[in-house]
C-alpha positions as CSV (number, residue, x, y, z in Angstrom):
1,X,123.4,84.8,110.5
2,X,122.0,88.1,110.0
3,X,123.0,88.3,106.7
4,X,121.8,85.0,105.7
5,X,118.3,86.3,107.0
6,X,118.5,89.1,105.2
7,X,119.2,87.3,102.1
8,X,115.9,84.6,102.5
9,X,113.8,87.7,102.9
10,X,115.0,89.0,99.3
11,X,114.7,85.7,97.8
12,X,111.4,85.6,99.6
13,X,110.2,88.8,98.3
14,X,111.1,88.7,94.8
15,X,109.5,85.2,94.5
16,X,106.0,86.3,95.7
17,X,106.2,89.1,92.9
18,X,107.3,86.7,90.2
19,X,103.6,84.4,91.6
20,X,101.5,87.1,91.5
21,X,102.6,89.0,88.0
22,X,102.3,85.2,86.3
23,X,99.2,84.4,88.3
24,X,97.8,87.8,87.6
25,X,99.5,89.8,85.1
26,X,98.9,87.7,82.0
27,X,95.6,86.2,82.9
28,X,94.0,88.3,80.4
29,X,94.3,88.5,76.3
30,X,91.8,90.5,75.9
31,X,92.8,94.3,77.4
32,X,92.4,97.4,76.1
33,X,89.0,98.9,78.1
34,X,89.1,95.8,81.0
35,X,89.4,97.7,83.6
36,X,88.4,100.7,86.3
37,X,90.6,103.2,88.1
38,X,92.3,104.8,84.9
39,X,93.0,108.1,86.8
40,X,95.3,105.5,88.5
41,X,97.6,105.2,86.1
42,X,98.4,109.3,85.2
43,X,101.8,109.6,86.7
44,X,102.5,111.9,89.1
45,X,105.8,114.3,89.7
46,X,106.6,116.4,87.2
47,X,110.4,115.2,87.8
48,X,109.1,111.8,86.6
49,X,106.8,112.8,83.7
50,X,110.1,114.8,82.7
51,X,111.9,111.4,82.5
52,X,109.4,109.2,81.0
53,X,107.8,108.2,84.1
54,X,110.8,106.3,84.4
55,X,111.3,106.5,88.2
56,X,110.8,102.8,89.3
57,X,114.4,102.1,90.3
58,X,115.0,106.0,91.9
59,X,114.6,106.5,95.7
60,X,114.6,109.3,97.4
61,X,112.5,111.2,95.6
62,X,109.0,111.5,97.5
63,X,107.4,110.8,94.3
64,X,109.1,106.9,94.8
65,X,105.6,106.1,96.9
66,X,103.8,106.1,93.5
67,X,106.3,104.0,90.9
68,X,107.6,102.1,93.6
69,X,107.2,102.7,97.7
70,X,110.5,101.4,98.5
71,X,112.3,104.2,96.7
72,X,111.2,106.4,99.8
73,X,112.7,104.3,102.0
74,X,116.3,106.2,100.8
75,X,115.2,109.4,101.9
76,X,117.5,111.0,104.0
77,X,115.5,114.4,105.5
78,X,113.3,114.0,108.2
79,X,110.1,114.6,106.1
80,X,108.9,115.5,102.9
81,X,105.3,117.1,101.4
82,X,104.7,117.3,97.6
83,X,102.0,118.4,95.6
84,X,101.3,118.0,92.1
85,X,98.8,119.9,89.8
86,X,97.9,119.2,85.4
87,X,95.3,120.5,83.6
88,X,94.8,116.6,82.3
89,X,93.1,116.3,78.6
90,X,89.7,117.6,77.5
91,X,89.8,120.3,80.7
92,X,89.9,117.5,83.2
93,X,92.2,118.4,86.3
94,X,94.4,116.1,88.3
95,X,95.6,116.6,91.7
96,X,98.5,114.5,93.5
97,X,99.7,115.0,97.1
98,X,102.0,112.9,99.5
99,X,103.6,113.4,103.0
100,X,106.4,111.3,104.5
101,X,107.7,111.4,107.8
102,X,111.3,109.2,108.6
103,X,111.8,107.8,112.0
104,X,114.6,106.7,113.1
105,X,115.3,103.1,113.7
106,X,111.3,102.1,112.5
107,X,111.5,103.1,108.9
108,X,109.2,105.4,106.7
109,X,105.9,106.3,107.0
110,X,103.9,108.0,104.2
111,X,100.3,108.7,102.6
112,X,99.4,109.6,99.3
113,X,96.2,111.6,98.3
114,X,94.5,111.3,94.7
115,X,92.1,113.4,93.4
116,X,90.8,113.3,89.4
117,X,87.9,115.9,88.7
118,X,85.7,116.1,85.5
119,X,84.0,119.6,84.9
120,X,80.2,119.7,85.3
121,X,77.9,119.3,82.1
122,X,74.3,119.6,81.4
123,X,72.2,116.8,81.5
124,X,71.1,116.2,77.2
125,X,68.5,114.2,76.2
126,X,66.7,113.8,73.0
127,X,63.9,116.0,74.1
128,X,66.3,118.1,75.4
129,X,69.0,118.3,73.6
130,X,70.5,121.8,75.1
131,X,69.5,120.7,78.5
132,X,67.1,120.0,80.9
133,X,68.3,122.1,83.8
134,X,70.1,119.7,85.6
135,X,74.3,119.3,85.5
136,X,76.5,116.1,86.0
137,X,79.9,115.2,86.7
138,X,82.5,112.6,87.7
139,X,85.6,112.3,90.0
140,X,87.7,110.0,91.4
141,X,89.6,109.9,94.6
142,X,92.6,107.6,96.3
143,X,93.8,107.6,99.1
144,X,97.0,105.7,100.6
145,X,98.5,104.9,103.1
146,X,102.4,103.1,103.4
147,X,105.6,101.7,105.0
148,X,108.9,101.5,103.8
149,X,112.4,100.9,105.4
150,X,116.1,99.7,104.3
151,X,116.8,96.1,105.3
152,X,120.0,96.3,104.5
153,X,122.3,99.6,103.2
154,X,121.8,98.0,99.9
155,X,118.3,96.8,100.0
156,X,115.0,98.4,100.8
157,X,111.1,97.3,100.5
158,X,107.9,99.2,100.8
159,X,104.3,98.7,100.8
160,X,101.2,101.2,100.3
161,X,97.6,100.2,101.0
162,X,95.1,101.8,99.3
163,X,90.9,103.4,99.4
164,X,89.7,104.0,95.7
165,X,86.9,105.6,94.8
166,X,84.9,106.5,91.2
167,X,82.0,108.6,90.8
168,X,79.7,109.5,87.7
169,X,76.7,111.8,88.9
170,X,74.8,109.5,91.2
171,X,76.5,106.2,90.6
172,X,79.8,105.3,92.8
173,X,82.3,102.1,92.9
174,X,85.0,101.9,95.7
175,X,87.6,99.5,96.2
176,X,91.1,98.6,98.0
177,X,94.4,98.2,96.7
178,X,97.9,97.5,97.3
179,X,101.6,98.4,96.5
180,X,104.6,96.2,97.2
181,X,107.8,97.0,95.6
182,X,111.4,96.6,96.7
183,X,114.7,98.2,95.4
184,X,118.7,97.2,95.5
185,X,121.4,99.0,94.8
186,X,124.5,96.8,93.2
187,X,128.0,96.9,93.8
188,X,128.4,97.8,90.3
189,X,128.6,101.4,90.3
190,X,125.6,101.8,92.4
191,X,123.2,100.5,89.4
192,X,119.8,100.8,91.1
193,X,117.1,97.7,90.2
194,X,113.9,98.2,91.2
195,X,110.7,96.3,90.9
196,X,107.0,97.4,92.0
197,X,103.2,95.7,91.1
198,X,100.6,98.6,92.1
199,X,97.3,98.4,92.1
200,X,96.6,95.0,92.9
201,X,93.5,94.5,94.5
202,X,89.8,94.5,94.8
203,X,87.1,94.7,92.1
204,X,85.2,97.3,91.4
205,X,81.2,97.7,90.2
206,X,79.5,100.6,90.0
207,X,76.2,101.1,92.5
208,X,73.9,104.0,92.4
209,X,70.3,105.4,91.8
210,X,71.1,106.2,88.3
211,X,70.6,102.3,87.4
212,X,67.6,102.2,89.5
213,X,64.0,102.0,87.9
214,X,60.6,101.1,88.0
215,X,59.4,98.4,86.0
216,X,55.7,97.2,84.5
217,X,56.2,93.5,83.3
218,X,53.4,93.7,80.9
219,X,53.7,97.2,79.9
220,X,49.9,98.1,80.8
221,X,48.7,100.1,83.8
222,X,45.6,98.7,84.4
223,X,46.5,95.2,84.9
224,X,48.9,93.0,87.0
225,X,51.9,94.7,88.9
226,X,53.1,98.1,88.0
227,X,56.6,100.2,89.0
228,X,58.1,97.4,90.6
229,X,61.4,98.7,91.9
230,X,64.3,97.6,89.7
231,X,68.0,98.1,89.0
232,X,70.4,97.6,86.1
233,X,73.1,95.1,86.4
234,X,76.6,96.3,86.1
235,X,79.6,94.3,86.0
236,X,82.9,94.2,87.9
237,X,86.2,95.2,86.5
238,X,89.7,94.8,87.8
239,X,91.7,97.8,88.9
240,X,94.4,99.0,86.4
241,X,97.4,96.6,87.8
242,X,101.0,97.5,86.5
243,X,104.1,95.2,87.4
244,X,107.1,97.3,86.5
245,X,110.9,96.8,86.6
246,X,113.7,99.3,86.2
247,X,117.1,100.2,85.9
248,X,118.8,103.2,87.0
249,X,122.5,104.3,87.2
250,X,124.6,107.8,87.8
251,X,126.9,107.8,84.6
252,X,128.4,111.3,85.8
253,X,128.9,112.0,89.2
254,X,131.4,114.8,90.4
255,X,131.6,117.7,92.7
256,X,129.6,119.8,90.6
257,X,127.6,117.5,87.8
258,X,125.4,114.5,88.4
259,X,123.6,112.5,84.9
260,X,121.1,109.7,85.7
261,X,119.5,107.3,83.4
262,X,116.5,105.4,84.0
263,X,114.6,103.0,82.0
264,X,111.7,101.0,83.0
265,X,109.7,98.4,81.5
266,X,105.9,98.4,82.0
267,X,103.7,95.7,82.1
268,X,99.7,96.1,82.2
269,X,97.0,94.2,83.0
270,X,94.8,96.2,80.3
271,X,97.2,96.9,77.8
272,X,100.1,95.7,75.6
273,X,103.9,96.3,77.4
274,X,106.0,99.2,76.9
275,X,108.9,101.0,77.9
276,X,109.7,103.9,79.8
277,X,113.4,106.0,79.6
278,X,114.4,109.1,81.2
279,X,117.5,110.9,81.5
280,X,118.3,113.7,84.7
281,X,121.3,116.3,84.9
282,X,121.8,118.3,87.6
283,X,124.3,121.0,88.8
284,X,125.2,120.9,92.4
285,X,122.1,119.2,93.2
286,X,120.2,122.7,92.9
287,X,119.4,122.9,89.0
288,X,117.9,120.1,87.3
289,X,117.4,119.5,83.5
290,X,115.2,116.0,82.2
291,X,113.9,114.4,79.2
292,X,112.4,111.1,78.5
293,X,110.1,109.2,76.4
294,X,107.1,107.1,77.6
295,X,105.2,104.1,75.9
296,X,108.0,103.1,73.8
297,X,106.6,100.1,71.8
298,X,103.4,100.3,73.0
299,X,100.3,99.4,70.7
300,X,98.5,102.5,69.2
301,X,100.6,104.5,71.9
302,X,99.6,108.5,72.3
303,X,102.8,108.7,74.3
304,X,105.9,110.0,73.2
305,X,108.7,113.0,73.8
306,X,108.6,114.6,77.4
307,X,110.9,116.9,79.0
308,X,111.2,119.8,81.8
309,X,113.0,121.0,84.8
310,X,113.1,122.4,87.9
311,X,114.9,124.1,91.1
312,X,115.6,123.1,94.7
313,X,117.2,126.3,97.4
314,X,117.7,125.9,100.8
315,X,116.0,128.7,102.9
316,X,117.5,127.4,105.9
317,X,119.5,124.7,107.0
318,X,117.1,121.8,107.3
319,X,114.6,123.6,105.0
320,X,114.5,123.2,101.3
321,X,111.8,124.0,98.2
322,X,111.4,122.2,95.4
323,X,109.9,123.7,92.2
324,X,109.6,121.4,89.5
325,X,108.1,121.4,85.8
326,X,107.3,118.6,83.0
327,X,106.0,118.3,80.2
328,X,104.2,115.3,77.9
329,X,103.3,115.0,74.2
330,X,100.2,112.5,74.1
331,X,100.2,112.9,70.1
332,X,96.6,113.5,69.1
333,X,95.7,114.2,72.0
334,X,98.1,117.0,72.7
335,X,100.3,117.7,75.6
336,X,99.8,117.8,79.5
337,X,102.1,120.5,81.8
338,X,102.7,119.4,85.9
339,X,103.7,121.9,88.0
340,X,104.2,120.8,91.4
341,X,106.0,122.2,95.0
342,X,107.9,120.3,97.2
343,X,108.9,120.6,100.9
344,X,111.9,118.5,102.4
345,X,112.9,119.3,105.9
């Protein structure tokens, strides 16, 4: 009986992603520059920007809660903290953190933190083209909160509930969001499917002084109403929803040597689909070397060729560190480095 149960909540699950990708996923023909959020779709983990951001269908790794929170749900150590740092393009910076915490017999709790930063500039206008004293800037912020746990030894599920927030000097949107993904591990030589939709949410329309103004209907001062307090209308936009599905499968695996592939294949709400492939090998679980390629067969794509590598030592005997490196070619836009440190305990 159990197992019959357990089998109706899979069926149950993967049919209320299949309703809301076609309900929501290819609504839209019209995409490119639809939507809000894009700092949500940098990928974290240098391990994954190493492999293409192909990480849909790996768990474990505490970097799962981002591709797809059910990966986390096969972490083994009592608790994990990550954090991620890249210099992002035109000086921007990006900063990714998460902490997870496995308890025993409930499952696995974790939060994400998101933050995207653009440098300050002066203020320019056309009677002041150098500046007029004054500085702006934008950011971005998410943060997340989630749940994930193994149903069975072969499949897991995990959701992450999200607070999003965009600034550009005096005029903010926020909104909420949600992850759900789930991922199974067949009999067949323990290939790994998983399948994730992030993002999926609230709208989001910016508010603010800076659209504010006062207005004189007839453009005289001495007549009628003058500086009537007025705003600009802004739209809504949708947040930056991505349904992906992956594939993932050791194809070495000895004593020593492990070799992972991963593809995934990417489908946005704002942009055409594309493909994501990665490729891990690592000695003894301690040395690790990646490559990948990202945006395969995307439209006008500035992904491409990524690669890098990392380290993980035990300094005690429930106490490891994690150093890992990647690397991405954006084409003409040039390339982006992560660094980031990890803590498993």
């Amino acid at each position: 009986m159990k197992g019959i149960k357990n089998k109706i909540l899979i069926l149950a699950l993967v049919l209320g992603v299949a309703s809301v990708s076609n309900a929501q996923l290819f609504r839209s023909t019209s995409k490119v520059g639809t939507t809000a959020g894009q700092f949500l779709k940098i990928n974290p983990g240098a391990r994954a920007v190493a492999m293409g951001g192909a990480l849909t269908s790996i768990g474990s790794d505490i970097y799962s809660v981002y591709y797809n929170p059910a990966g986390i749900a096969e972490a083994t150590a009592n608790a994990q903290v990550a954090f991620n740092h890249a210099n992002w393009l035109a000086d921007m910076s990006y900063d990714f953190a998460a902490g997870a915490v496995n308890i025993e017999g409930l499952g696995t709790i974790f939060s994400t933190l998101t933050a995207f930063n653009v440098p300050e500039e002066k203020v320019r206008t056309f009677q002041n083209p150098e500046g007029d004293g004054r500085y702006w800037d934008a950011g971005a912020l998410e943060i997340g909160v989630g749940y994930a746990r193994q149903l069975t030894d072969r499949f897991s599920f995990g959701l992450t509930a999200k607070y999003i927030h965009e600034s550009i000097w005096n005029t903010a949107a926020s909104g909420f969001a949600m992850d759900i993904g789930m991922l199974y591990r067949t009999p067949f030589n323990d290939l790994k499917i998983g399948a994730s939709i992030t993002n999926y949410g609230s709208k989001m329309q910016l508010d603010g002084r800076d659209i504010q103004f006062n207005y004189d209907p007839n453009n005289d001062i001495n007549s009628g109403p003058n500086n009537i307090p007025s705003k600009y209308t802004t739209r809504e936009f949708d947040l930056p929803m991505l349904f992906r599905i992956g594939l993932s499968m050791d194809v070495v695996r000895n004593r020593y040597v492990r070799v992972t592939t991963s593809v995934d294949a990417v489908h946005p709400n704002d942009n055409t689909e594309y493909v994501n492939s990665g490729l891990e090998f690592a000695y003894d679980e301690s040395f690790f070397v990646r490559a990948g390629y990202k945006q395969l067969f995307m439209n006008n794509e500035e992904g491409g060729l990524t690669f890098g590598g990392g380290i993980k030592a035990s300094l005690a005997s429930n106490f490891k560190i994690v150093l890992d490196f990647g690397y991405a070619d954006y084409g003409r836009l040039k390339s982006v480095q992560f660094f980031d440190v990890g803590l498993i305990f």
